[in-house]
N, C-alpha and C positions, 0 to 999 in steps of 0.2 A: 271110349267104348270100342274094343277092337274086336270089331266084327264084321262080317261082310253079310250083303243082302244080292241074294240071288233074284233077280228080276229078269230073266231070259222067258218069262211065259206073257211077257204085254206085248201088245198090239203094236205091231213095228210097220210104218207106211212111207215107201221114199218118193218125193213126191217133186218132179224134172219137168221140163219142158221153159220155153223161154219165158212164158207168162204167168209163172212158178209166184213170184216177189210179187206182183200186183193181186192174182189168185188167193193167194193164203193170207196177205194182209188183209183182203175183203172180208177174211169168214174168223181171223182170231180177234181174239179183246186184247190183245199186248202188242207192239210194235215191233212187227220181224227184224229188224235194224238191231234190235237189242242181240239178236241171237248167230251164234259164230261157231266155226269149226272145233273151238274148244268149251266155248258157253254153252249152255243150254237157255231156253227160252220155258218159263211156265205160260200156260194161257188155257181160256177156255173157248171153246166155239157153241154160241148159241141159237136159240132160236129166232121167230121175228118178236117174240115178246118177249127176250131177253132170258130167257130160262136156260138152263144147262143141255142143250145137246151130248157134249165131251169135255174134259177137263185132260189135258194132254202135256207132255215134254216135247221141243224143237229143237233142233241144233241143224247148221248147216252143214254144209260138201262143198268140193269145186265146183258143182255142176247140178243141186237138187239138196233139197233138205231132207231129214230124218225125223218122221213121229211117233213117239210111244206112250202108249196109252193102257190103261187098266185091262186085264184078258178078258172081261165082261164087255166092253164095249162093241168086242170083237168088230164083225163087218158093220155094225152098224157107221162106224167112222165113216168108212171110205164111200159108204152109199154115201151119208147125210153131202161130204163130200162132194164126190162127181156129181150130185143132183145141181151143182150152183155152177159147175162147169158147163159154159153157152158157147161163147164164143172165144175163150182163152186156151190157149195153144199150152194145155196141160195133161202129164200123165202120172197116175197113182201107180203103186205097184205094191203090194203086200208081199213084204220081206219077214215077216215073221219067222220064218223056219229059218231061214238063211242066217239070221245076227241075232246074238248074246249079249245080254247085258248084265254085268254084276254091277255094286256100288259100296265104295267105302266111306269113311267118316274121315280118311287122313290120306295122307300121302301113300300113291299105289307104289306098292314093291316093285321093284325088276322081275321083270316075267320072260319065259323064254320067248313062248308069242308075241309080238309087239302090238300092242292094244291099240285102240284109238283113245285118249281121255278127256272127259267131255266132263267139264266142271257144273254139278244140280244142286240145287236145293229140294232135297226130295224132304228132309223130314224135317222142316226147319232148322236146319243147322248145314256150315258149308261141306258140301261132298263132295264126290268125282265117282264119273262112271265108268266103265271099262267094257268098251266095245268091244267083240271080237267076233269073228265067223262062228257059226254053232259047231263045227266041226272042231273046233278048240276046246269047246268049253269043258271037260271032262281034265283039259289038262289046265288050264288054269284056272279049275276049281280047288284041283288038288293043290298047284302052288299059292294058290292064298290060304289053304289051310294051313300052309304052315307058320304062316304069320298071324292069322286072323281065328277066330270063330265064324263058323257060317248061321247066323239066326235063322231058325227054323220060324215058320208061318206065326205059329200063334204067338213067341215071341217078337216079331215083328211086329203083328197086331197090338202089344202091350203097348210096345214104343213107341206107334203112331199117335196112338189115343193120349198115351204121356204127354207127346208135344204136341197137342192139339190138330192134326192135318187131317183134313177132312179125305175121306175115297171113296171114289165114285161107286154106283150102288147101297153106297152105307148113308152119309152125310150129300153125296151127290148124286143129286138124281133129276130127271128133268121137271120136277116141281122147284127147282130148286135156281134162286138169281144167286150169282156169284155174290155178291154185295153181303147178302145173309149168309154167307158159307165163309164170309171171311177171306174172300180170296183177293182183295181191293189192292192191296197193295201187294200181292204176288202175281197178282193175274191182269190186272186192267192197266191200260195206259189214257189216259184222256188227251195226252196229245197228237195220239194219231190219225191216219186216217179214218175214211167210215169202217163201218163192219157190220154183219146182220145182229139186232136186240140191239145195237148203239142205244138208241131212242130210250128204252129203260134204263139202261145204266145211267144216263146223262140225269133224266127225272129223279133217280133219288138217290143220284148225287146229290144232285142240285136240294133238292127236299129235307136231308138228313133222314129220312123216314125208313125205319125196316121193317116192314112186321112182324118179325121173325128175327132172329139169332142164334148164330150156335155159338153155346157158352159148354165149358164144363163144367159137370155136376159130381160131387161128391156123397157119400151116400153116409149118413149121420151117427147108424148104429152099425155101421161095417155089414147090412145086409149086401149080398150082390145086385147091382144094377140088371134090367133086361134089354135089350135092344127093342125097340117096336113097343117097349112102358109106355103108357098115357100119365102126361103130367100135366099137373093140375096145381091150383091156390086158391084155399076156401071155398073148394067145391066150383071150383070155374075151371073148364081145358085150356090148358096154358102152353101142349107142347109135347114131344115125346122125348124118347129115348132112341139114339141112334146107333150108339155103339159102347160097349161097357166090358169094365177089365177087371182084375183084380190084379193093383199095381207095387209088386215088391218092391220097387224104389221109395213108392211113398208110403206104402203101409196100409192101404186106401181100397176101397171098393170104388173106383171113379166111372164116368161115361161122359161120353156129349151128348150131344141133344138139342135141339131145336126150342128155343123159350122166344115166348110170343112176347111184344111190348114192353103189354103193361104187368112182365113179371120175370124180366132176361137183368133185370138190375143186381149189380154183385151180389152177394149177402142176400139175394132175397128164400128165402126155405119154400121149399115144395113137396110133395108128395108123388110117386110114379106106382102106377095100378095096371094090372092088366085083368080087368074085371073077370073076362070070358077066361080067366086059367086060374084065378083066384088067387094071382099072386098080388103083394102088396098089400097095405099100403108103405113104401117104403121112403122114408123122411130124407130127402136131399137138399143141398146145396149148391146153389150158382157161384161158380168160379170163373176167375179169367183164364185163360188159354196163352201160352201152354200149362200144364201144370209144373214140367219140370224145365224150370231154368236152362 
């Protein structure tokens, strides 16, 4: 797929001082060890019951790391943040304006700017990012265009929901444990140190239990999905609707969505209603995630 994704408008935090490594291991769910001047790190920072605060990217520097996060989260990060800063010798600093980030699916071209490239998995599949001061970005927007497509929003939107990756505000949100959002093995490490919300993730691990799922739903008679649908089986709420597309790769009216227990099992058929608009009832299906390969 040659195309680039413009990501220069998320929540950029560089985050220095000597008690940097012990600080931000306390408050992520993945193991900053994993993350380097050319990796990036996924992870989430939650609450004390375990629920979604932020869902974030990390990569290091010589001297401070770099975080970027959804442009929804805005300050809330850097508050949630400093609030846990006591007695560790740490400073945040909101870079946003200052650095650019694009991302591609392959190998970055020769650019006249020399990038920084920082290897993500942003859409389930392997990428790399291309750092650069914002005062560049106009010119090596134009030089990826000449190798690339640049995906406009709503087509981004199509190809999140294709590979299944949940974003914050849509499928993330702070009702929301990682566990259920599918982020287990992008996001959590169990062998590392503590972290705040440890305590629930450990419980259902250890339990197997979710009461919730985000699975993908396909829609039976090609009607389009809603976001915010109420899903249901045999007249019981079973879930909603979180995000929905109409997917030209697969031919599909698809969406995710949150399916409760005893009704997130492959194959099982449902219903999505949004009573107060009088849309629905529209006859869906539970899929596994991603939808595309």
């Amino acid at each position: 797929m040659r195309v680039f994704f413009d990501l220069s408008l998320r929540v950029k935090l560089r985050i220095s001082g000597p008690d940097r490594v012990r600080f931000l291991n306390g408050q992520i769910t993945n193991d900053l060890r994993k993350a380097s001047t050319s990796t990036a790190l996924e992870a989430c920072v939650l609450n004390a019951k375990g629920k979604l605060d932020a869902h974030l990217f990390l990569h290091s520097e010589p001297n401070s790391f770099l975080i970027d996060a959804e442009t929804e989260i805005g300050k809330s990060l850097q508050t949630r943040l400093e609030r846990y800063i006591i007695a560790d010798d740490v400073q945040i600093d909101d870079v946003t304006s200052q650095l650019s980030i694009f991302h591609v699916l392959e190998n970055v071209p020769d650019l006249e700017v020399a990038p920084k490239i920082v290897t993500a998995d942003r859409f389930g599949l392997p990428g790399r990012d291309i750092w650069i001061d914002s005062a560049n970005r106009e010119k090596v927007a134009a030089q990826l265009s000449t190798k690339f497509v640049l995906s406009r929003d709503t087509e981004t939107e199509v190809f999140r929901i294709e590979q299944g990756i949940p974003r914050w505000g849509r499928e993330l949100t702070a009702e929301i444990i990682p566990l259920e959002a599918n982020l287990e093995e992008r996001c959590i490490d169990y062998g590392k140190g503590c972290y705040i919300g440890q305590e629930t993730i450990l419980r259902m691990k250890m339990s197997g239990q979710r009461n919730k799922l985000l699975r993908g739903l396909v829609s039976l008679d090609n009607s389009p999905l809603r976001p915010k649908a109420e899903l249901s089986a045999n007249g019981k709420a079973s879930g909603w609707v979180t995000s929905a597309a109409d997917s030209r790769r697969l031919g599909k009216q698809i969406g995710l969505g949150f399916v409760k227990r005893a009704s997130n099992s492959l194959g099982s058929r449902l219903e999505a209603t949004m009573p107060e608009s009088g849309y629905g009832p529209v006859a869906v299906e539970v899929v596994d995630l991603p939808f595309v390969g």
